[in-house]
N, CA, C and O atoms as a DFTB+ gen file, in Angstrom:
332 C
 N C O
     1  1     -10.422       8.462     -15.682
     2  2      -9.568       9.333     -16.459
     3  2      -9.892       9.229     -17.946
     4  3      -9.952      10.110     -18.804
     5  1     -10.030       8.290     -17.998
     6  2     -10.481       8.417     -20.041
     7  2     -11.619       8.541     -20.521
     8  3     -11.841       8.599     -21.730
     9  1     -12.755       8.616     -19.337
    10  2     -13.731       9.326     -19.563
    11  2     -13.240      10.849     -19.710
    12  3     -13.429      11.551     -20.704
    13  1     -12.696      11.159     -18.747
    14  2     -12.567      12.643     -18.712
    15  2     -11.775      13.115     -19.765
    16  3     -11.968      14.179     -20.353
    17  1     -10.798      12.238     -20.018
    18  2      -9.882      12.975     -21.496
    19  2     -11.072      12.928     -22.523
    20  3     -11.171      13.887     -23.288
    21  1     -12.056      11.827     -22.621
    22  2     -12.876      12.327     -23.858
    23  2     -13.786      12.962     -23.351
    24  3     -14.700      12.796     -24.158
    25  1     -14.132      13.535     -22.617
    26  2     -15.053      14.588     -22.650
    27  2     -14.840      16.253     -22.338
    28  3     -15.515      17.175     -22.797
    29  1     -13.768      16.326     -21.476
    30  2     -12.784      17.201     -21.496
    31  2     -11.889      17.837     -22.695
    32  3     -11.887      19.033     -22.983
    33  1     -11.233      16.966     -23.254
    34  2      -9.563      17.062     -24.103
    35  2     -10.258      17.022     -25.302
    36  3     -10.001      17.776     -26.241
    37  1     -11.649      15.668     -25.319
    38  2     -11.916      15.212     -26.912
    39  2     -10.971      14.470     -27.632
    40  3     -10.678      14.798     -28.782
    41  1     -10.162      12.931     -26.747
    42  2      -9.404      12.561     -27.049
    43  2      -9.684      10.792     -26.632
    44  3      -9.430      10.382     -25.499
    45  1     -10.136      10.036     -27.535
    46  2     -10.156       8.544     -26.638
    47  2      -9.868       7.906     -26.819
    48  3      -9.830       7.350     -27.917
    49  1      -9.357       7.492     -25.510
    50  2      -8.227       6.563     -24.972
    51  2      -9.373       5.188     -24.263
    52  3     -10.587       5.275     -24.079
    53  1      -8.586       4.161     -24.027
    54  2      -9.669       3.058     -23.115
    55  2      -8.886       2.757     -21.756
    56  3      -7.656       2.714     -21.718
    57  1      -9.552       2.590     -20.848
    58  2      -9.072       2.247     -19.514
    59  2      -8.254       0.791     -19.388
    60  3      -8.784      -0.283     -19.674
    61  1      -6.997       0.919     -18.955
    62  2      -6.603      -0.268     -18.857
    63  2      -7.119      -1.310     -18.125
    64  3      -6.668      -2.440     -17.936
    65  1      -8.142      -0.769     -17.732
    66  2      -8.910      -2.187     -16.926
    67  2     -10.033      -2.926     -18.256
    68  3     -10.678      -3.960     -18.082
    69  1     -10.037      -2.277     -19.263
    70  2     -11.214      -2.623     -20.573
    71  2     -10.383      -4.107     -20.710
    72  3     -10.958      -4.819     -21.533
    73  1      -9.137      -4.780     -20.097
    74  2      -8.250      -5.657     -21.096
    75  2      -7.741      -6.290     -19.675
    76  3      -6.752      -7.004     -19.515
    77  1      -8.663      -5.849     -18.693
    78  2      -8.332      -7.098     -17.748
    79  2      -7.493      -6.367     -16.269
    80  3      -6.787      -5.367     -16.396
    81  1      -7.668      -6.913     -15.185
    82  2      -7.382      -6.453     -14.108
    83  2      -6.348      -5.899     -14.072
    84  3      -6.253      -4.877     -13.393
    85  1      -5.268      -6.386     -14.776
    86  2      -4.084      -5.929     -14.668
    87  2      -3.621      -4.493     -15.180
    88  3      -2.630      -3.828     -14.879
    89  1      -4.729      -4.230     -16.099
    90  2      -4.253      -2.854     -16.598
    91  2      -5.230      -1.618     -16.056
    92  3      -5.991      -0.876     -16.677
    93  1      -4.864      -1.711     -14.514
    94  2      -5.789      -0.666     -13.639
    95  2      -4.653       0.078     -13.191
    96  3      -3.621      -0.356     -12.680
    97  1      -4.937       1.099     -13.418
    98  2      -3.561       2.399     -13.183
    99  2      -3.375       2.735     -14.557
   100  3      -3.722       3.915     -14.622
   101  1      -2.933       2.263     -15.975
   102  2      -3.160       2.360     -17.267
   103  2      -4.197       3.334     -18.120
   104  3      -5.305       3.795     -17.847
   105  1      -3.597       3.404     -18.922
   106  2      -4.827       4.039     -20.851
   107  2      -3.963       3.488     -21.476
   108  3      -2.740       3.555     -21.356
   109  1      -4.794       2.742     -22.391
   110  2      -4.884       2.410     -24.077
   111  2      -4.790       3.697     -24.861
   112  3      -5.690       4.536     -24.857
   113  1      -3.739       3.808     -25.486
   114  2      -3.865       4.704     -26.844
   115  2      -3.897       4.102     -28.039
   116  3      -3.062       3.200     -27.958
   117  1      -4.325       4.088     -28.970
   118  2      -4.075       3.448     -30.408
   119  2      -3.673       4.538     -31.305
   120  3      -4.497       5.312     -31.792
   121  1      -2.398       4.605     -31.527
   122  2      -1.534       5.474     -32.646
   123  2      -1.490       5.320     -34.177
   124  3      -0.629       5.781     -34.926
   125  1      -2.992       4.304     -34.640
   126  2      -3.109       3.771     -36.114
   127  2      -3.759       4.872     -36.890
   128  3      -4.777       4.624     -37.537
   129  1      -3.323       5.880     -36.871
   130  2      -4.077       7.093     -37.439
   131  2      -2.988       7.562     -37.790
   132  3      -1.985       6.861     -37.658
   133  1      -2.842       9.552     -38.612
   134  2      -2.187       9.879     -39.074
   135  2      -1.347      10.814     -38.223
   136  3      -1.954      11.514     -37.413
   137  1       0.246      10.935     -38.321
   138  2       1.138      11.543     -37.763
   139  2       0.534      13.379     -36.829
   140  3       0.890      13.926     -35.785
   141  1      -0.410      13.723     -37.843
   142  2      -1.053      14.945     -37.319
   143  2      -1.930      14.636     -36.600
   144  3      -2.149      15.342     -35.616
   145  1      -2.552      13.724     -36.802
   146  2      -4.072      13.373     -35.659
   147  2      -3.216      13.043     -34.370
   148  3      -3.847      13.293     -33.343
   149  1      -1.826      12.501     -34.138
   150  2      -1.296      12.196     -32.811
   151  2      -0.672      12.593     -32.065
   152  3      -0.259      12.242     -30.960
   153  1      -0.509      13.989     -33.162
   154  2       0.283      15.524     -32.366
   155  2      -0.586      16.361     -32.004
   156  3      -0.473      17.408     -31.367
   157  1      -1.376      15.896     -32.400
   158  2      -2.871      16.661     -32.169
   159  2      -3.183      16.464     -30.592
   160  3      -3.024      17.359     -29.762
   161  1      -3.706      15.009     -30.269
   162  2      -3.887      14.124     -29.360
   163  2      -3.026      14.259     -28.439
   164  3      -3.469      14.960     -27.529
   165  1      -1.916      13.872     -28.260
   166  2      -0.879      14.148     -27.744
   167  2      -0.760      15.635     -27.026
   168  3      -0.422      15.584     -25.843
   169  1      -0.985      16.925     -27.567
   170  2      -1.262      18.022     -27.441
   171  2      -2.279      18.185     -26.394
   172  3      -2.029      18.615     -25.268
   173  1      -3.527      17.796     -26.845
   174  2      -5.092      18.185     -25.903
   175  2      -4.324      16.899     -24.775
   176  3      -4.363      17.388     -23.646
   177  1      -3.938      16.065     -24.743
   178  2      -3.366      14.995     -23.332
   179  2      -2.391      15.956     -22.264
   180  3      -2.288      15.966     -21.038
   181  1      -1.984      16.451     -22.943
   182  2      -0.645      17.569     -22.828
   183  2      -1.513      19.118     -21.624
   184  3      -1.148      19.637     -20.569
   185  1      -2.566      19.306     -22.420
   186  2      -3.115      20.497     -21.932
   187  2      -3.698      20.047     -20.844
   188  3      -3.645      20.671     -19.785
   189  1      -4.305      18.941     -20.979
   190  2      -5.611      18.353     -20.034
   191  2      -4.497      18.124     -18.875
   192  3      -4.539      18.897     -17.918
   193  1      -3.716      17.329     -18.894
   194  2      -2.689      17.212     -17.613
   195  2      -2.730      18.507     -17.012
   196  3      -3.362      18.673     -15.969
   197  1      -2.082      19.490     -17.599
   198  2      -2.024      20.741     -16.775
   199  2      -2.740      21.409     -16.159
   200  3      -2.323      22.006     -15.167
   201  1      -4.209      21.513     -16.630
   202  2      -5.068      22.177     -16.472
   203  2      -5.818      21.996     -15.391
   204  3      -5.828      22.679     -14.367
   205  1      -6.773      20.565     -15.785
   206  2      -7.221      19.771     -15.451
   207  2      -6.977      19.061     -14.546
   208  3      -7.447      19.541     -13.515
   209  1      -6.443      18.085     -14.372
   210  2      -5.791      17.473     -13.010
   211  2      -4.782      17.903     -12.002
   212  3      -3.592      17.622     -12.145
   213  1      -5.270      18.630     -10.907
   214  2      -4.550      18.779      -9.803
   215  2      -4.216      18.057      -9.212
   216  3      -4.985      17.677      -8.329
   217  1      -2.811      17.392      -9.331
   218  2      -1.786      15.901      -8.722
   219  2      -0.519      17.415      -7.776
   220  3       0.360      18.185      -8.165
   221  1      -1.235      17.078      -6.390
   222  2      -0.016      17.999      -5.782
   223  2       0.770      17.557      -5.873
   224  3       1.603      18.175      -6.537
   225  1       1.276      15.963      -5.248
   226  2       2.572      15.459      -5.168
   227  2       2.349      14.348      -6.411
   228  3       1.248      14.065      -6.883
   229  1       3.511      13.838      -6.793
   230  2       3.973      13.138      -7.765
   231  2       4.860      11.973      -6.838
   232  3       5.821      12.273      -6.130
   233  1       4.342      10.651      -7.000
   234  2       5.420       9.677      -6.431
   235  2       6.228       9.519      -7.351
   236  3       6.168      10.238      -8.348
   237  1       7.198       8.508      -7.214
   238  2       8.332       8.125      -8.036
   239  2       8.215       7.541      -9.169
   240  3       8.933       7.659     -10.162
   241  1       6.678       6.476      -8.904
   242  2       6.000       5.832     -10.066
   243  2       5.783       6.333     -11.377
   244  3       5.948       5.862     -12.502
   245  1       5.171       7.923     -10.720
   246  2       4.309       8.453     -11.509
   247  2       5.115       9.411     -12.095
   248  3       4.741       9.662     -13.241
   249  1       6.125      10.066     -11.721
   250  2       7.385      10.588     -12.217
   251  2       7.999       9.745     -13.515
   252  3       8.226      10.356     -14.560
   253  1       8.263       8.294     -13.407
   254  2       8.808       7.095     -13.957
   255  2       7.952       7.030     -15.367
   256  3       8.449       6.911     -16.487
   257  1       6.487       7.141     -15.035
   258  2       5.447       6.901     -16.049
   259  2       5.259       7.984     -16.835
   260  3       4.425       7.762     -17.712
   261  1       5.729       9.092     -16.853
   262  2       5.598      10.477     -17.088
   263  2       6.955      10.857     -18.276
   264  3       7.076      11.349     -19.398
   265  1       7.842      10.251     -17.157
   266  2       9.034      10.326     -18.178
   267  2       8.852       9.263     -19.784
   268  3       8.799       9.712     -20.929
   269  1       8.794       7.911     -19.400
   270  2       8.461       7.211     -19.890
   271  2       7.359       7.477     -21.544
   272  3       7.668       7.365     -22.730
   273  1       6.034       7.856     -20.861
   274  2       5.632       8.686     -22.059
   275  2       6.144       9.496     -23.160
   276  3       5.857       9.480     -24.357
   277  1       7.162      10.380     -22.330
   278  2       7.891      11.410     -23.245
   279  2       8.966      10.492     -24.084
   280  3       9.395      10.882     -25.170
   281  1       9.272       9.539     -23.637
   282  2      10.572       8.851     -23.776
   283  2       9.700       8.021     -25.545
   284  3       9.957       8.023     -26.749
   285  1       8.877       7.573     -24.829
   286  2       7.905       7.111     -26.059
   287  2       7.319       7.590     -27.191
   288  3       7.179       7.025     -28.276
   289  1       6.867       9.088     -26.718
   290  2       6.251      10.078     -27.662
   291  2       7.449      10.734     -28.288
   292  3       7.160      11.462     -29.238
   293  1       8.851      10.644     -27.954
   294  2       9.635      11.082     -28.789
   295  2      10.112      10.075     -29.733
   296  3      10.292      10.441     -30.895
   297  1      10.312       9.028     -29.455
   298  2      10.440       7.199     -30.210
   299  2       8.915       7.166     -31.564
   300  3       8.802       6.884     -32.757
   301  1       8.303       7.485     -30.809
   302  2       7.130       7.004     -32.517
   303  2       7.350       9.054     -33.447
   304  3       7.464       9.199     -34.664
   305  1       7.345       9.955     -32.671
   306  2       7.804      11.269     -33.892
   307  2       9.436      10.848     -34.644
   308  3       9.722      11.404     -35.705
   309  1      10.144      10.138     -34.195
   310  2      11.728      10.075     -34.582
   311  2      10.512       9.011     -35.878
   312  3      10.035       9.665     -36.806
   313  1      10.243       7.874     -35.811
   314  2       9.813       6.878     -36.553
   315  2       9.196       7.470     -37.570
   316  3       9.759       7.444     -38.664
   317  1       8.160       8.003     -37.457
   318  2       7.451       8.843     -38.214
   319  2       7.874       9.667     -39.670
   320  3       7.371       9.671     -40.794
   321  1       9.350      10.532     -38.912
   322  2       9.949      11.346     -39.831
   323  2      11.286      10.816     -40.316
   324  3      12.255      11.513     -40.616
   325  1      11.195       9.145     -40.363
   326  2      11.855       8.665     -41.348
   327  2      13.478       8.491     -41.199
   328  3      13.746       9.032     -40.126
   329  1      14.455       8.079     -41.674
   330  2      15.403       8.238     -41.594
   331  2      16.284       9.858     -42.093
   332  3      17.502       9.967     -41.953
């Protein structure tokens, strides 16, 4: 998969297995860049899901991990734009 987001989306991420067995199912994002470069990113991740990966069914996990993201990607834009 993070081959394909960077060659696809143009977006890179590292495989959670780069950091050890445990992070197989995982991506690494690093958010040390600027507020537009990660709405950016975020965006082409956004498209590439839809497009790109045909997931007929969705388990509960992956529902969980999905939400989760959003739950996150709304937590660092709230941070971002300050009090």
């Amino acid at each position: 998969m993070a081959r394909r987001l960077l060659d696809e989306a143009g977006v890179a991420v590292l495989a959670g297995t780069d950091f050890g067995p445990c992070g197989e199912g995982y991506l690494r994002l690093c958010y040390a860049t600027s507020p537009d470069v990660i709405d950016r990113a975020i965006e082409h991740i956004r498209s590439f899901l839809i497009h790109s990966v045909r997931i007929r069914t969705f388990t509960a996990a992956m529902v969980y991990d999905l939400r989760l993201m959003v739950v996150i990607m709304t937590w660092l834009r709230q941070i971002r734009q300050g009090p």
